[in-house]
ROMILO-133956 format. One line per field, with one value per residue (C-alpha): residue number from 1; residue in one letter; x, y, z. Coordinates in pm, whole numbers, plus 32768, in hexadecimal, padded with zeros to 4 digits. Layout:
% ROMILO-133956
n = (NUM;...) .
res = (A;...) .
u = (X;...) .
v = (Y;...) .
w = (Z;...) .
END
This chain:
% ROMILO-133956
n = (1;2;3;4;5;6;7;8;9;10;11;12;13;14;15;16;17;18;19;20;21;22;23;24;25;26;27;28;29;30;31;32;33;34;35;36;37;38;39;40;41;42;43;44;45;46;47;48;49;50;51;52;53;54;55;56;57;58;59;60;61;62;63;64;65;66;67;68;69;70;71;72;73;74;75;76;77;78;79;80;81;82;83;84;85;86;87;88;89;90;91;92;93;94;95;96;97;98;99;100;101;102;103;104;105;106;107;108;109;110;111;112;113;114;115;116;117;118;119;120;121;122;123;124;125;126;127;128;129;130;131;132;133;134;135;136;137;138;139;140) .
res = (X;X;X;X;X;X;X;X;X;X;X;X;X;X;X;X;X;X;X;X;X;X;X;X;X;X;X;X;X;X;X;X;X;X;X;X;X;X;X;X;X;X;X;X;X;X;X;X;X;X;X;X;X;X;X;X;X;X;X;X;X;X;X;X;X;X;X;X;X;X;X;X;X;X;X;X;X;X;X;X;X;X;X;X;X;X;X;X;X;X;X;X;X;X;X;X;X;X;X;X;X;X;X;X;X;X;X;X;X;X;X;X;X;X;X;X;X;X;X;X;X;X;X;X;X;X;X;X;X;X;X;X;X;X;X;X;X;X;X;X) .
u = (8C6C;8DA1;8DE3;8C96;8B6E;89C2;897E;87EB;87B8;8688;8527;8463;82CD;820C;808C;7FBE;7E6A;7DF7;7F43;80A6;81A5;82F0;8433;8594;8704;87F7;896E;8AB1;8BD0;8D0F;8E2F;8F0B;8E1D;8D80;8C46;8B30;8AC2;892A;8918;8781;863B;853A;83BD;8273;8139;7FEA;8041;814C;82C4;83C9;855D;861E;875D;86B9;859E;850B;8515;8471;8374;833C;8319;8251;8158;8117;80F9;7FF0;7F30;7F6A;7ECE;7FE7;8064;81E2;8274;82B9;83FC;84DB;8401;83C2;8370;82C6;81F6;8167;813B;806C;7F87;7F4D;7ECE;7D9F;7D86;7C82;7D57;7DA0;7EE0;7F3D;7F44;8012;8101;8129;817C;8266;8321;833B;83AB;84A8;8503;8511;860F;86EB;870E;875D;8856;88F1;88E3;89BD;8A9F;8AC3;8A54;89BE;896C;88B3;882A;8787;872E;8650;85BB;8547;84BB;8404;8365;82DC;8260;818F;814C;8089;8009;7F6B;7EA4;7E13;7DA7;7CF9) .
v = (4EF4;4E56;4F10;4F87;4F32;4F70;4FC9;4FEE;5150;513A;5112;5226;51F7;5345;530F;5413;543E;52C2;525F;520C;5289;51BE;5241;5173;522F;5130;5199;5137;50F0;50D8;4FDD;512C;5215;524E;52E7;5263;5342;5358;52B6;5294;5280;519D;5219;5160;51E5;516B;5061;5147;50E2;51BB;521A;5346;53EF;54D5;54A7;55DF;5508;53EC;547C;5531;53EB;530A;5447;544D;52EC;52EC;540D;54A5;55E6;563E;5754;578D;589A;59C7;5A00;5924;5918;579A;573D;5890;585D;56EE;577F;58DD;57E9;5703;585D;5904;5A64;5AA1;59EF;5AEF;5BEE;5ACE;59AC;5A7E;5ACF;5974;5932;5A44;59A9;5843;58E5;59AC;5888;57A1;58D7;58A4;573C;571F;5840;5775;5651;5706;5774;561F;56C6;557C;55CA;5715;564C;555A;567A;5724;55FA;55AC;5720;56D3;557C;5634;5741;5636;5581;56BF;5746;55E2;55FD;5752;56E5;55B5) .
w = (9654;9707;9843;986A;9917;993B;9A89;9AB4;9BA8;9CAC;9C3F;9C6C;9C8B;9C64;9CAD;9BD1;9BE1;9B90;9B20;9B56;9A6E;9AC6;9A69;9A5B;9A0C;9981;99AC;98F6;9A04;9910;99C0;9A02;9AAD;9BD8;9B89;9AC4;997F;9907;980F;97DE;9883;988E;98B4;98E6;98ED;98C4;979B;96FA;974F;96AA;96C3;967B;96CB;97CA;98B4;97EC;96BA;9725;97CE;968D;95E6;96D8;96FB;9586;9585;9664;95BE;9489;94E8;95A8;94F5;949B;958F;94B8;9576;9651;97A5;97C1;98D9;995D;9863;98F1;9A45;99AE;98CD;9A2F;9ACC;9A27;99F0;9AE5;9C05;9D38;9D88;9E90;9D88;9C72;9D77;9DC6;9C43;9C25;9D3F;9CC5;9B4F;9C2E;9D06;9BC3;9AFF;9C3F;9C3A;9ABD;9AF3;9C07;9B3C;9A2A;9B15;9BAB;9D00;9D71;9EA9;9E43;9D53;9E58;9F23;9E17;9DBF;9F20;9EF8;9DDC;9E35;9F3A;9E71;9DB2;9F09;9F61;9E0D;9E05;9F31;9EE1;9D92;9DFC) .
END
């Protein structure tokens, strides 16, 4: 639209296991405001590229792209339901911690994110890159 423009946010590469799922916010910056608004995000994993409204979304949709034996989360978990299926249930106290933590860490960035708390945002997102930093070295 007139007044408005697409501003791409920062890449984000997240190795997992043998992959790399890539994830890209784009932003609308209308001509009278300061702050960008989410307006969708991109996600690529494996082969499977989709976009949605909310990282939850997508990641709903590139995830049951790439296997349709993901099942459909009976309630509204999203993406605490990716990181439980990446941990089996045989994995030790120290590794469910560590998921608990990056679901915790992830809840406090998207609640930030409503709130347009962008610094918290970035702060719990730091937290929870290094949550996967470290859940990815005990798991290999």
């Amino acid at each position: 639209q007139r007044g408005s423009k697409v501003v791409r946010g920062n890449l984000l590469v997240i190795p997992i296991e043998r992959s790399v799922l890539y994830v890209e916010p784009l932003y609308l910056l209308a001509e009278r405001s300061e702050l960008p608004e989410l307006r969708r995000v991109l996600v690529a994993f494996g082969d499977s590229v989709a976009m949605g409204d909310t990282l939850d979304d997508a990641l709903r949709k590139v995830f049951a792209q790439a296997s349709d034996e993901l099942p459909e989360p009976k309630t509204d978990e999203g993406i605490e339901i990716i990181l439980r299926e990446l941990i089996p249930e045989t994995a030790d106290s120290t590794l469910k911690t560590l998921v608990e933590d990056a679901i915790e860490a992830y809840n406090k960035a998207d609640g930030c994110l409503t709130r347009r708390d962008f610094a918290g945002f970035g702060k719990h997102l730091d937290d929870l890159g290094r949550l996967l930093e470290e859940l990815k070295e005990r798991t290999e």
